[in-house]
C-alpha positions in Angstrom: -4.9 -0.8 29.4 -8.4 0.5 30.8 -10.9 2.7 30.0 -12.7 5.1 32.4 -15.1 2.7 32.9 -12.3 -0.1 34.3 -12.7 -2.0 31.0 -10.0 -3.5 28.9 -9.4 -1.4 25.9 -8.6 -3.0 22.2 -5.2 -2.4 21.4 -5.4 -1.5 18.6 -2.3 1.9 19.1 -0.3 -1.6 19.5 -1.4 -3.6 16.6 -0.8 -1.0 14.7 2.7 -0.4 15.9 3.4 -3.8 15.8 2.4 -4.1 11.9 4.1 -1.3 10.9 7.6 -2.3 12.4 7.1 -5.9 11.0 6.4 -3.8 7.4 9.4 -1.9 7.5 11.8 -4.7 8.9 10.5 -7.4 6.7 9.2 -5.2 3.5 11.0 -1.9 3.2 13.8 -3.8 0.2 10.0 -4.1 -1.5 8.8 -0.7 -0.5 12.2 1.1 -1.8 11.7 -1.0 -5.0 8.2 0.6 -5.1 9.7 4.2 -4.7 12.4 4.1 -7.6 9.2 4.3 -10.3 8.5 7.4 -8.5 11.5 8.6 -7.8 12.9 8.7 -11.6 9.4 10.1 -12.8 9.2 13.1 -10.7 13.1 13.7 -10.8 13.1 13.8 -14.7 10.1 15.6 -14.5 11.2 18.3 -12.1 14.5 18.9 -14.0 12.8 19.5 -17.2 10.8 21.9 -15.8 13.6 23.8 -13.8 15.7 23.8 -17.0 13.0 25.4 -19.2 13.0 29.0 -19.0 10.4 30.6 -16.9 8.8 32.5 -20.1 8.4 28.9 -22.1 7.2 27.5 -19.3 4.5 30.7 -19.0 4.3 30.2 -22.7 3.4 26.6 -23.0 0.6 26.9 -20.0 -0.8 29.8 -22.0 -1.0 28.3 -25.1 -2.6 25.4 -23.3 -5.0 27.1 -21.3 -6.2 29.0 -24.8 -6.8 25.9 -26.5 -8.9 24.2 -23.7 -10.8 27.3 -22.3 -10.2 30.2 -23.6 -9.1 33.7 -23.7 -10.1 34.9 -20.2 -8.6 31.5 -19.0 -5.5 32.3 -20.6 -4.8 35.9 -19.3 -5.1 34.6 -16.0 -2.7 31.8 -16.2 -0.3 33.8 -17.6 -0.8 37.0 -14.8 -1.0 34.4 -12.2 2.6 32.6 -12.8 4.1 35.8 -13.5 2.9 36.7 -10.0 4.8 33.5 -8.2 7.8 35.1 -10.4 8.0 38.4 -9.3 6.9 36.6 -5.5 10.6 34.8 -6.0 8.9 31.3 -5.9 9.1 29.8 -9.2 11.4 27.4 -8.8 9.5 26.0 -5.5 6.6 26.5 -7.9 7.9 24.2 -11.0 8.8 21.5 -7.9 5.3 21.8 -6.9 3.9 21.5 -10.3 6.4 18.1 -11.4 5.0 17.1 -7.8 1.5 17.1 -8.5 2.0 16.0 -12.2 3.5 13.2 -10.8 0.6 12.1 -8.7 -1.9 12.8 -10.8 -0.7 10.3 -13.8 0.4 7.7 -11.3 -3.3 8.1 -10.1 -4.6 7.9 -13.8 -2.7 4.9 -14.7 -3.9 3.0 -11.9 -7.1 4.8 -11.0 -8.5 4.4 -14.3 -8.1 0.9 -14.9 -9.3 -0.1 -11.6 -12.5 2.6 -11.5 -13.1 0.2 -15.2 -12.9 -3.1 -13.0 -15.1 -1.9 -10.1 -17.6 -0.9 -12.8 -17.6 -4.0 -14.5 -17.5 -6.5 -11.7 -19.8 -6.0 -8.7 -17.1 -8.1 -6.6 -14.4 -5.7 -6.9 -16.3 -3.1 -6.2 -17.3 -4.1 -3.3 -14.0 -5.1 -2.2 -12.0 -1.8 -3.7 -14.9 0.6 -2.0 -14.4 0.2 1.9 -10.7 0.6 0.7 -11.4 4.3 -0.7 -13.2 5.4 1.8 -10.4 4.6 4.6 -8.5 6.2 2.3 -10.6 9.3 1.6 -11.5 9.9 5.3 -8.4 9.2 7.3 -6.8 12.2 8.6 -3.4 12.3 6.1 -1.2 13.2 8.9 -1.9 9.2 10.1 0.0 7.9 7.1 2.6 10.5 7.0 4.3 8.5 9.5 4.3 4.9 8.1 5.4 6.5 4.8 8.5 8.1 6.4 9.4 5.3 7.9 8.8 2.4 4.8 10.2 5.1 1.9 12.0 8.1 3.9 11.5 11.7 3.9 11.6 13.9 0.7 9.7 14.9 -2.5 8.9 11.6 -3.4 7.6 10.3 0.1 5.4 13.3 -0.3 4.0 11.9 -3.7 3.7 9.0 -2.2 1.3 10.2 0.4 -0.6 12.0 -2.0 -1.3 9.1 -4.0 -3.2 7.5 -1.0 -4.9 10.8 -0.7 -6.0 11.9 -4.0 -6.5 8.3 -5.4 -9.8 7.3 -4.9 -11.8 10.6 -6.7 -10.5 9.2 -10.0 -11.4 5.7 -9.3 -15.3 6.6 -8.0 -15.9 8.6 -11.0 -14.5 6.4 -13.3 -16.8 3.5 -12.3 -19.5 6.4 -12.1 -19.2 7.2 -15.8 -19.0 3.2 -16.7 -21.9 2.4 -15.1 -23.7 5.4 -16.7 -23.4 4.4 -20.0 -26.9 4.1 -21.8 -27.3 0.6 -21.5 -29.0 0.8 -24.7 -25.9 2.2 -26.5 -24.2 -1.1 -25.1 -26.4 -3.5 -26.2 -26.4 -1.8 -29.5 -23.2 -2.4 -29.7 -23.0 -6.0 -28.6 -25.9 -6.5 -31.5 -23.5 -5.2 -34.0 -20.9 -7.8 -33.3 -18.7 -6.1 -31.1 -16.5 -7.7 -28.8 -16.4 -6.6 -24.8 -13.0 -5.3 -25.3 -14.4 -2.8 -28.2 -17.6 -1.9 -26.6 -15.1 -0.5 -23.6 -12.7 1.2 -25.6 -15.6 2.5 -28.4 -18.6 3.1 -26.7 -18.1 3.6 -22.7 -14.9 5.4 -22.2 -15.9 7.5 -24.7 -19.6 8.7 -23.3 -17.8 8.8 -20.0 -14.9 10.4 -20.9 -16.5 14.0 -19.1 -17.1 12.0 -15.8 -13.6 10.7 -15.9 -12.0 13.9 -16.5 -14.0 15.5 -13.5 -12.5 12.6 -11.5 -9.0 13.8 -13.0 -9.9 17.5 -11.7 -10.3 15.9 -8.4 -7.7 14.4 -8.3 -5.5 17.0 -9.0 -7.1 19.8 -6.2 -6.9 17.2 -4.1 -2.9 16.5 -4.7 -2.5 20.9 -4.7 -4.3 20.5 -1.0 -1.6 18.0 -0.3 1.5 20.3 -0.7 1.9 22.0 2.5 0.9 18.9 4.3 4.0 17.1 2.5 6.2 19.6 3.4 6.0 18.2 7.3 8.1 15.0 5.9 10.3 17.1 3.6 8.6 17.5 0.6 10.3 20.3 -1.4 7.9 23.0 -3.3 5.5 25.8 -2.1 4.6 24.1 1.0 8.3 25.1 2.3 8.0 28.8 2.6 4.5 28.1 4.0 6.0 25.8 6.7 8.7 27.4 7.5 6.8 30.5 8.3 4.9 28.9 10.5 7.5 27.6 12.2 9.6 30.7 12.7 6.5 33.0 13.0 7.1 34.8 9.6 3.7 35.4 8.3 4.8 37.3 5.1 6.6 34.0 4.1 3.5 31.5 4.9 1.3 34.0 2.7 3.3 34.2 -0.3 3.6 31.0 0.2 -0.4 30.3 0.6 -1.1 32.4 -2.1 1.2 31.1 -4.8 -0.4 27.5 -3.8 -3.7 28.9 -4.3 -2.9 30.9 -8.0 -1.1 27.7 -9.0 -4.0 26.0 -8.4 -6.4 27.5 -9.6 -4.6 27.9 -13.0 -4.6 23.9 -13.1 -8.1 23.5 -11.6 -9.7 26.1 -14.9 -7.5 24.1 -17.3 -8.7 21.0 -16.1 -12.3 21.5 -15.6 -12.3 23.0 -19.2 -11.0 19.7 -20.5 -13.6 17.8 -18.4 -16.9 20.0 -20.1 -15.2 20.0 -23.7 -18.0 18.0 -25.6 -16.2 14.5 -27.1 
């Protein structure tokens, strides 16, 4: 192939091809074995919340967003699901929601722990960092297609693509709030006798713990942004109405569809950013 200029391009549309074919003929036994984690988490999670009634559902989020921030906080999340009620979305809402919970604590466990390695080890941050910027930057409709293919189309493909999307805010700000630990705080620490593994779990998590929890906020806007995007490979949940009046020209559909995503979100996004400025 040539360029305008008569020179050979770099293949790389065929490298690409290639590797991905040789992935899904060689790997996808591995890949599928990957998926079944994910698949039982979100499924169990999903039915519970589509077998709770909508009031204790309503109920449970109140009571929550009361204890974290507040009274005005509280109102609002309970006006704002009754409003995807009454819109005739709340079970594509509670399938958004085990969605997005979903994500987010696969991205914790394995966010957390490895924003805790790239802070201690200068190595693996170098190495993990190039890593979370491809996959911070790259356009999520590129990887819709190799996840299809390597895992299918569904719900859980469409957690799986968020987890490469809303994965690297929680491991940035986790290594941001390790590394800005008081070094004096640590070497006190150390000169009391305590062991590495202690000064982690007593001293750093701890006075970080508010960085960490804005990287969990992140995270989470970053999975709601997700939802209509998963819809594309058959994602189930509020992006479906959105999509689908797109796709039939049914603009009342797509914008109570739009604006349950955005009241769903923003009921999570107060809740969370009130845990993340709640003094340890």
């Amino acid at each position: 192939m040539l360029d305008i200029f008569g020179h050979k391009t770099i293949p790389l549309e065929d490298w690409a091809e290639d590797f991905t074919f040789w992935l899904v003929r060689e790997y996808r036994p591995f890949f599928q074995g990957v998926k079944w984690p994910v698949e039982q988490l979100l499924e169990n999670i999903q039915d519970f919340l589509l077998w709770l009634p909508d009031w204790v559902v309503i109920l449970i989020l109140v009571l929550i967003a009361f204890r974290v921030a507040g009274r005005n906080v509280a109102i609002f999340t309970a006006l704002s699901m009754m409003v995807i009620g009454f819109l005739g979305l709340w079970n594509e809402a509670m399938v958004s929601l085990a969605m997005v919970a979903s994500a987010v604590l696969i991205c914790a466990l394995i966010g957390i722990p490895l924003g805790i390695l790239t802070a201690r080890s200068n190595w693996a941050d170098q190495l993990v960092r190039p890593l979370l910027d491809a996959m911070q930057t790259t356009p999520s409709f590129v990887y819709l297609v190799p996840v299809v293919m390597l895992f299918s189309t569904g719900t859980v493909a469409g957690v799986i693509a968020t987890l490469v999307f809303a994965m690297p805010p929680i491991v940035r700000l986790t290594n941001l709030g390790i590394r800005g630990v008081s070094p004096e705080a640590v070497e006190a620490a150390y000169a009391f006798g305590a062991e590495p593994r202690q000064v982690l779990i007593d001293v750093q998590i701890p006075l970080a713990l508010r960085t960490i929890m804005a990287g969990l906020n992140q995270t989470l806007m970053m999975a709601m942004s997700m939802i209509v995007i998963a819809s594309i490979i058959g994602a189930g949940g509020l992006g479906q109405p959105v999509r689908q009046g797109i796709n039939n020209l049914q603009p009342g559909l797509a914008v109570i569809g739009g604006v349950s995503v955005v009241l769903l979100a923003m009921v999570l996004d107060r809740i969370t950013q009130a845990l993340a400025t709640t003094d340890s």
